[in-house]
C-alpha positions in Angstrom: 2.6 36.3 -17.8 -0.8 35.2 -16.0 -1.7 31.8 -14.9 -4.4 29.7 -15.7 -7.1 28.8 -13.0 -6.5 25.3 -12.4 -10.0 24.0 -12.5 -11.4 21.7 -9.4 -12.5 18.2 -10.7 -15.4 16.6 -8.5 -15.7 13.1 -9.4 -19.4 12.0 -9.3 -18.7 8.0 -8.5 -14.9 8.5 -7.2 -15.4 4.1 -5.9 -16.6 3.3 -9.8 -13.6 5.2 -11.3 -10.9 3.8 -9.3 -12.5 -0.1 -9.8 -12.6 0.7 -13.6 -8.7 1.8 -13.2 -7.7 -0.9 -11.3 -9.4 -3.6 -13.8 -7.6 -1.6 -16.6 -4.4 -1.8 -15.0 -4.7 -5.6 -14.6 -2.1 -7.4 -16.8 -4.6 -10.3 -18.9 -3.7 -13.2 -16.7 -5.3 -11.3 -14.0 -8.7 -10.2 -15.4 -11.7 -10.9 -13.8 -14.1 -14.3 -14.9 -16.0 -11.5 -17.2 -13.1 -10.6 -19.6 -11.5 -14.6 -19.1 -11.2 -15.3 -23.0 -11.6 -12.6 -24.7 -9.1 -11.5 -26.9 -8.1 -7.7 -27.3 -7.8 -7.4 -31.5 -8.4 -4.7 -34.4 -11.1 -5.6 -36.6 -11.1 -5.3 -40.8 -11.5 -6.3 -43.6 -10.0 -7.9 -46.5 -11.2 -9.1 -50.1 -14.8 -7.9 -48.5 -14.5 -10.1 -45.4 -14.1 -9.2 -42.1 -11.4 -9.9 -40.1 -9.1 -9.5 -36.8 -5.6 -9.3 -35.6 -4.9 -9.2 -32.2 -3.9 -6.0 -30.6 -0.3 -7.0 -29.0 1.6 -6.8 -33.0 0.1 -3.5 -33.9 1.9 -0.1 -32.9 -1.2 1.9 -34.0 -3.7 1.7 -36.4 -4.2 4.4 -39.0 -7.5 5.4 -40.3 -6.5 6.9 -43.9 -2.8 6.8 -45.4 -1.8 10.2 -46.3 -0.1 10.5 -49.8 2.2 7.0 -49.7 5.4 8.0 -52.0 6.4 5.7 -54.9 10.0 5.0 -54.3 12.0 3.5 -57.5 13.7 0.4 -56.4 15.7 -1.8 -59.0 14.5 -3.2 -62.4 11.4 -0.7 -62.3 9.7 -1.8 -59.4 8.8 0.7 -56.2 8.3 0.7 -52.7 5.3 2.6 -51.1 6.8 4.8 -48.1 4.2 7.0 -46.1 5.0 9.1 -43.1 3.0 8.6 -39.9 3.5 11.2 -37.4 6.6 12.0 -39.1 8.4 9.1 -39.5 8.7 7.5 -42.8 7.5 3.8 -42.8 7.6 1.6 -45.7 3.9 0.0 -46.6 2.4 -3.5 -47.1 -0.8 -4.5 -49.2 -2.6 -6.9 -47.2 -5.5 -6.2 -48.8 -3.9 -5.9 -52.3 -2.5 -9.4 -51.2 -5.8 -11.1 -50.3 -7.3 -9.7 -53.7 -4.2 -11.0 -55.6 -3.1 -7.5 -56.6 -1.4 -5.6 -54.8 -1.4 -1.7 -55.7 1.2 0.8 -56.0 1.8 3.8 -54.1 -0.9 5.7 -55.4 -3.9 3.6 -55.0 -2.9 2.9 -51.1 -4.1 6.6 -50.6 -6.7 6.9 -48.2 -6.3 3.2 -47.4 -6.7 1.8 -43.6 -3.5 0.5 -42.0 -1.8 -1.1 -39.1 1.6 -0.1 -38.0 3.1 -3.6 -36.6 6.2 -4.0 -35.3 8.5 -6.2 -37.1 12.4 -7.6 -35.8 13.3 -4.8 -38.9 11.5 -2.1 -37.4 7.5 -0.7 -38.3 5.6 -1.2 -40.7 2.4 0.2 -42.2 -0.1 -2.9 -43.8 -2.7 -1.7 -45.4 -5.7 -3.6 -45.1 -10.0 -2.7 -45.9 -11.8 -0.4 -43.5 -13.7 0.6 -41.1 -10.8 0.0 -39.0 -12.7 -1.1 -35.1 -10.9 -1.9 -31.5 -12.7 -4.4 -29.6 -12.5 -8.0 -27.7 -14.1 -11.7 -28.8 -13.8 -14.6 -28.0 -11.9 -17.6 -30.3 -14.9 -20.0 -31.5 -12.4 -22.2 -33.5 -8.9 -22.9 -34.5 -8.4 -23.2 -38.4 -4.8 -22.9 -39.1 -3.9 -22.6 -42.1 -2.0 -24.2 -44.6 1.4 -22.6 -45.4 2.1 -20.8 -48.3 1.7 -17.4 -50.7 -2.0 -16.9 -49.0 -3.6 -15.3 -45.9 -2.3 -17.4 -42.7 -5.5 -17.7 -40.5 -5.3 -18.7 -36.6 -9.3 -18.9 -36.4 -12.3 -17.6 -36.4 -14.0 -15.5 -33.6 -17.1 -15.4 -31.9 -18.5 -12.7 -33.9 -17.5 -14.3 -37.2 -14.4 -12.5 -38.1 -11.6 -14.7 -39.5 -8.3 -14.3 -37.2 -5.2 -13.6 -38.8 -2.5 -15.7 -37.5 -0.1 -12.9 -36.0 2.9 -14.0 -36.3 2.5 -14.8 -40.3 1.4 -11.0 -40.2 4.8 -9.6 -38.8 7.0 -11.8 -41.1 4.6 -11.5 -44.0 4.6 -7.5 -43.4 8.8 -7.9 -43.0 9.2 -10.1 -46.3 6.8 -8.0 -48.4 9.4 -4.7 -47.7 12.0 -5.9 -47.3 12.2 -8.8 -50.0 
């Protein structure tokens, strides 16, 4: 068997790269004054408006489910299962939710999702795409009411409407596990 050249890196700005990795590595509390406030969140949207959730509930996000299965449950309903990276997950229509009706296995196909972690394990909500990382800042607080809707925390800077993220992981939890 032969061995692979190792290939010599020459870092262009060796000082830039390390700052960037040390800002990186910085836990929030000890950003500098430039990040101070901005919240790290997934962006989305539901019912045609978009929305956030912050970043620290959601595992990973998915672009497109793959082929969700119908499983029977009791009385004819069915649970929608998908597998990401080959573990099967159970799925949650947010968006079917925030429309009022949420769809079966099938019609999640190709649908955006978030893999939050709940106290009963992962679980993949789907939600409306494009799917987008980034930070903002929270220009209000508007919690909302409780009850069968969307739980809101605020709304950011940039317009999107904030999903409260705890409702999100028990919401996600109660609407598999019912």
């Amino acid at each position: 068997m032969t061995a692979l050249p190792v290939p010599h890196l020459v870092p262009v700005e060796p000082e830039r790269l390390e700052a960037r990795a040390r800002e990186l590595a910085r836990v929030d509390g000890d950003r500098s004054d430039s990040g101070e406030g901005l919240l790290r969140v997934v962006a989305f949207t539901l019912a045609g408006s978009p929305c956030a959730v912050e970043t620290a509930i959601v595992e990973r996000a998915v672009v497109g489910l793959t082929r969700p299965l119908g499983v029977p449950l009791g009385r004819g309903a069915e649970r929608a299962v998908v597998y990401v990276e080959e573990v099967p997950l159970p799925v949650a229509d947010l968006a079917g939710h925030a429309a009022g009706a949420v769809r079966g296995a099938a019609a999640l196909e190709g649908s955006p999702a978030l893999v939050v972690t709940t106290p009963a394990g992962p679980v993949a909500v789907a939600v409306g795409g494009p799917l987008d990382l980034g930070e903002d800042r929270l220009a209000a607080t508007q919690p909302s009411p409780d009850g069968d809707g969307l739980r809101l925390a605020g709304r950011l800077a940039g317009g999107a409407s904030l999903v409260d993220a705890g409702w999100l992981v028990a919401w996600a939890q109660k609407a598999v596990r019912p």
